[in-house]
C-alpha positions as CSV (number, residue, x, y, z in Angstrom):
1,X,33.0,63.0,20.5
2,X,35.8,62.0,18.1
3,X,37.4,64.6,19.2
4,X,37.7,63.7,23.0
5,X,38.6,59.7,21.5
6,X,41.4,61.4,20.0
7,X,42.9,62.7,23.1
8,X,42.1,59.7,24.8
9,X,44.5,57.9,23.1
10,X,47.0,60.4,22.7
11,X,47.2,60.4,26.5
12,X,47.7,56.9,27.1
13,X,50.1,57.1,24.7
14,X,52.0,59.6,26.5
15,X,55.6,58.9,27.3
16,X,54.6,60.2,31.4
17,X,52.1,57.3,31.1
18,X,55.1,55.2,30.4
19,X,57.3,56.4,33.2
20,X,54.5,56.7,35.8
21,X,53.5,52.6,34.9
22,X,56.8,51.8,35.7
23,X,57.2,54.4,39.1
24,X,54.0,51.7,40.4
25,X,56.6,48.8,40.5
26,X,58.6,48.0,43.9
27,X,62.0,49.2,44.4
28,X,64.5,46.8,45.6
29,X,64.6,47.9,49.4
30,X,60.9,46.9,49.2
31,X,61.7,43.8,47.8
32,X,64.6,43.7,50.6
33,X,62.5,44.6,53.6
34,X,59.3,42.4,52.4
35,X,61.9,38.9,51.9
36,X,63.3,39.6,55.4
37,X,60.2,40.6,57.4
38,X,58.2,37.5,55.9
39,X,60.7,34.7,57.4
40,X,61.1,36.8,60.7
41,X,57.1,37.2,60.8
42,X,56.5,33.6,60.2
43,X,59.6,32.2,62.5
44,X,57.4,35.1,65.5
45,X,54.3,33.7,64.6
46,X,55.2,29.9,65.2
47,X,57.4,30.6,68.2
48,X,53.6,32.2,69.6
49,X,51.9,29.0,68.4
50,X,54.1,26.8,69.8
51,X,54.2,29.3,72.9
52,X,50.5,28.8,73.3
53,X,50.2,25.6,72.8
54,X,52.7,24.9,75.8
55,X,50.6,26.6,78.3
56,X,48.1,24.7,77.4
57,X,49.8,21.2,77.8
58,X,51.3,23.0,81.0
59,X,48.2,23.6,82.6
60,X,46.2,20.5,81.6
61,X,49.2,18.8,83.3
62,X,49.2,20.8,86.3
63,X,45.3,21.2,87.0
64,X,44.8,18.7,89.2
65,X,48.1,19.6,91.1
66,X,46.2,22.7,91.7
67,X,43.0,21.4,92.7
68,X,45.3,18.6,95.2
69,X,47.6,21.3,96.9
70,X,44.6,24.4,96.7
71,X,44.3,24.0,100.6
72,X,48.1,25.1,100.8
73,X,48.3,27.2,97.6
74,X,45.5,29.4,98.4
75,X,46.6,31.1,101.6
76,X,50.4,31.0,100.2
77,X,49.0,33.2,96.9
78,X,46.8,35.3,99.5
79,X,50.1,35.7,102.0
80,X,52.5,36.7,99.1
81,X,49.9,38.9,97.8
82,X,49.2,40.9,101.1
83,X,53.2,41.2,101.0
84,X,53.0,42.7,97.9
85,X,50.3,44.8,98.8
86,X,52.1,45.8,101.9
87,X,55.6,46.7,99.9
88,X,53.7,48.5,97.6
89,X,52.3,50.2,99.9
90,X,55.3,51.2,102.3
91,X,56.6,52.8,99.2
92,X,54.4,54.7,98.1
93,X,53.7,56.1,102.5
94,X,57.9,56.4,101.9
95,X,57.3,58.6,98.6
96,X,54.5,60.8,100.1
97,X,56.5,61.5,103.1
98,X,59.7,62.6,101.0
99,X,57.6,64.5,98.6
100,X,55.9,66.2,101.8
101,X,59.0,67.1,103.5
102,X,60.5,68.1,99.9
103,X,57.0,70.3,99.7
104,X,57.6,71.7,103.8
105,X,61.2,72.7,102.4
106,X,60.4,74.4,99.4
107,X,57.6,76.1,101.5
108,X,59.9,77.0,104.6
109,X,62.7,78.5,102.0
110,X,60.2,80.8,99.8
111,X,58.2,82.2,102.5
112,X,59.1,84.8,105.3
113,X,60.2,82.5,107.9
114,X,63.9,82.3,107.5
115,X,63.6,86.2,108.4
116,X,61.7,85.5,111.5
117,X,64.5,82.2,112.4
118,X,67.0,84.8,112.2
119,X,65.3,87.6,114.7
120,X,64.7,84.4,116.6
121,X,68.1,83.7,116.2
122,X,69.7,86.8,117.6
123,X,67.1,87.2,120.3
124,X,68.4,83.9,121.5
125,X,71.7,84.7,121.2
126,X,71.1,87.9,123.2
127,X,69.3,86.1,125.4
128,X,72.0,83.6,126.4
129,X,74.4,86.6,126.8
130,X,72.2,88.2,129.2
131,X,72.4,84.7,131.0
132,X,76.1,84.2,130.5
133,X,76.6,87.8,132.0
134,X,73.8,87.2,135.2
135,X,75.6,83.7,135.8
136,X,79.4,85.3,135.4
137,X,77.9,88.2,138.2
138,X,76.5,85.3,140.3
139,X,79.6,83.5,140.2
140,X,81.5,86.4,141.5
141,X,79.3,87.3,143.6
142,X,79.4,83.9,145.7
143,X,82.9,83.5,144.9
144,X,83.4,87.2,147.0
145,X,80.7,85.8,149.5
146,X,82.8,82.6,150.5
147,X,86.3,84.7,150.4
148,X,84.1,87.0,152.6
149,X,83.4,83.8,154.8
150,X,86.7,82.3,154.3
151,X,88.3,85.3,155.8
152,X,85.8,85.6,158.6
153,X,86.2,82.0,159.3
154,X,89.9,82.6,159.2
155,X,89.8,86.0,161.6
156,X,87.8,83.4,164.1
157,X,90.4,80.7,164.2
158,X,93.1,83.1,164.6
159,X,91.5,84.8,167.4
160,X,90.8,82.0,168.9
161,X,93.9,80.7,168.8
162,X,95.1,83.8,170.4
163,X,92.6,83.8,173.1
164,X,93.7,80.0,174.2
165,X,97.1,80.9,173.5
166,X,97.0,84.2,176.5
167,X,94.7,81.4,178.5
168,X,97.1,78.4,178.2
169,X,99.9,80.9,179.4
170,X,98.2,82.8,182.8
């Protein structure tokens, strides 16, 4: 027993006990940041109180305006409210349609389809040469079928002509 006494006081004798006492006090950026966060903390906290106290005066003051002009105030909150609500929700019916066409994009460009837009593609395109071609023969064709007539109807005026001309001279 005297024995553990012994070490109990050589222990808090012990120059670490000394230094370790001494590690407990602040250091001076403690001491800094507590002197400036007290003012700033007490300057918040009255600026709340005083904050708080104004809506209070505010709307003991303006209670009975409330109560007097309710008839108009009520539908003007409930008009700029279903404005709000209608904003709100034209934006978001704006969003879901970009983000659905975005979707529809991403979807067209990943899957097969561009493959089957461009047989699509060239079977139009062969299509419309096929056209151009029958329309180019038609063309011809009725071009050589009013020569044809033209030449026919020229062939009758001229023989006509000479008919009346052997008639006007017997």
């Amino acid at each position: 027993m005297a024995d553990l006494q012994q070490n109990y006081r050589q222990n808090q004798q012990h120059p670490t006990q000394v230094t370790q006492s001494q590690s407990k006090a602040p250091s001076s950026s403690q001491v800094i940041a507590l002197v400036t966060i007290i003012p700033v903390g007490a300057i918040l906290l009255i600026l709340g109180g005083l904050t708080l106290a104004g809506t209070l005066i505010g709307l003991a003051v303006t209670a009975p305006l409330f109560v007097i002009f309710s008839p108009v105030l009520i539908p003007a909150a409930l008009l700029i409210a279903l404005a709000v609500t209608a904003f709100l929700t034209s934006g978001a019916f704006g969003i879901t349609a970009v983000s659905s066409f975005a979707w529809l994009a991403n979807y067209v460009r990943r899957s097969r389809i561009p493959d089957q837009l461009e047989h699509l593609k060239r079977r139009s395109e062969e299509t419309a040469e096929h056209a151009a071609q029958r329309v180019k023969e038609a063309a011809q064709e009725a071009g050589q079928t009013i020569q044809n007539t033209d030449q026919e109807s020229a062939q009758a005026v001229k023989t006509k002509a000479q008919e009346e001309g052997n008639t006007s001279t017997t």
